[in-house]
N, C-alpha and C positions, 0 to 999 in steps of 0.2 A: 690286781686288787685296786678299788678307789681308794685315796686319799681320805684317811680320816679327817680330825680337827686341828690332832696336833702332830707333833714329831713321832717320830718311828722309831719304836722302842725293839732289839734286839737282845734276847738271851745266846749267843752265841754257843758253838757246843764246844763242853769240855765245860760250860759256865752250870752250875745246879742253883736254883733258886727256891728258898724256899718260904712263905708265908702268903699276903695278899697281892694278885701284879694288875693294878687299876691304871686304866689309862684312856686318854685322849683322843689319840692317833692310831696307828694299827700298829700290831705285835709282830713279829718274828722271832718265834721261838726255833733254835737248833738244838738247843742243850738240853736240860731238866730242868719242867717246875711242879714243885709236891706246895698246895694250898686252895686258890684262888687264881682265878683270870678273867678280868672283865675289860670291855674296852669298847667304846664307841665306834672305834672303827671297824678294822678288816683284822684278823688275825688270820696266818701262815705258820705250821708246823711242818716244821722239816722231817726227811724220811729217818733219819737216827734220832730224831728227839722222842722225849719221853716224857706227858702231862698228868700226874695224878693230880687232878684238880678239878672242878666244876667252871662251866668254862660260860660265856655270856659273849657276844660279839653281834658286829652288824651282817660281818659275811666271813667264812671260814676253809679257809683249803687246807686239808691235812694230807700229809706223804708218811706220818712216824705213828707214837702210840697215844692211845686218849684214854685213863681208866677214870672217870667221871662223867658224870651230864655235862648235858652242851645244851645250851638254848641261843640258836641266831637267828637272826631275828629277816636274814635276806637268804642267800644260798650258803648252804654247807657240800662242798667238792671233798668225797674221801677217793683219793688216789687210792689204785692196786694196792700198795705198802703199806698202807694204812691198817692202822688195828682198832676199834673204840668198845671199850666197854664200860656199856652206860646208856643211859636214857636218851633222847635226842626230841629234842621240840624245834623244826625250823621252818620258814616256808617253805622253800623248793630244795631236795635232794638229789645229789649225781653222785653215783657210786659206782667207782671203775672195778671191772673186772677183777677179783682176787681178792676187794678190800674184807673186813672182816667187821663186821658189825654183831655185838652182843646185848642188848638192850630192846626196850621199847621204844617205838617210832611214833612220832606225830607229827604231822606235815597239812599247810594251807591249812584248810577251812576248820580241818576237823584238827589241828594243835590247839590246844588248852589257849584260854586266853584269860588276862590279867593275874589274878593271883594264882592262878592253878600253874600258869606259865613259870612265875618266880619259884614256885614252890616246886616246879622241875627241875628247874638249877640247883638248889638249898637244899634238895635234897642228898643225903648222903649215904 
């Protein structure tokens, strides 16, 4: 993953987090987060974590579970292990063998742009 702006923020697992997780830098979630996730930079979800949340990032590699939207804004990588259910606006997507995807796709030219974008995420 690139370097976001700031430090690299970690939910480790066994850790549950729950309300808004805003950030700078790029994410590593292992654990649980039930709310929110936004971040400028790169967010990484581990193959045992678990995100009920609406998720916002620059670029995104999931291995665990995602049950909200996700709007990224560069590439979204869902590994085999991966489970998402939820809407998905990104540009470019790679979906390994086995992942699971439940939602609406929108990808490049034809992903919603500007407000319709936001209101992919916000939506719930």
């Amino acid at each position: 993953m690139a370097k976001g702006t700031g430090p690299e923020t970690i939910i480790a697992h066994g850790v549950r987090l729950e309300g808004d997780l805003v950030a700078e830098g790029d994410i590593v979630i292992e654990g649980e987060v039930h709310g929110t996730v936004k971040t400028k930079g790169d967010l990484r979800i581990g193959d045992q974590a678990l995100v009920e949340a609406n998720i916002e990032a620059s670029n995104a590699v999931v291995s665990g579970e995602i049950r909200g939207n996700i709007l990224v804004h560069g590439k979204l990588e869902l590994f085999p292990s991966s489970k998402l259910t939820g809407d998905v606006v990104t540009e470019v997507l790679a979906i390994g063998p086995g992942a699971q995807v439940n939602g609406n796709v929108s990808m490049g030219a034809e992903a919603p742009k500007g407000k319709k974008r936001a209101e992919a995420v916000d939506a719930e």
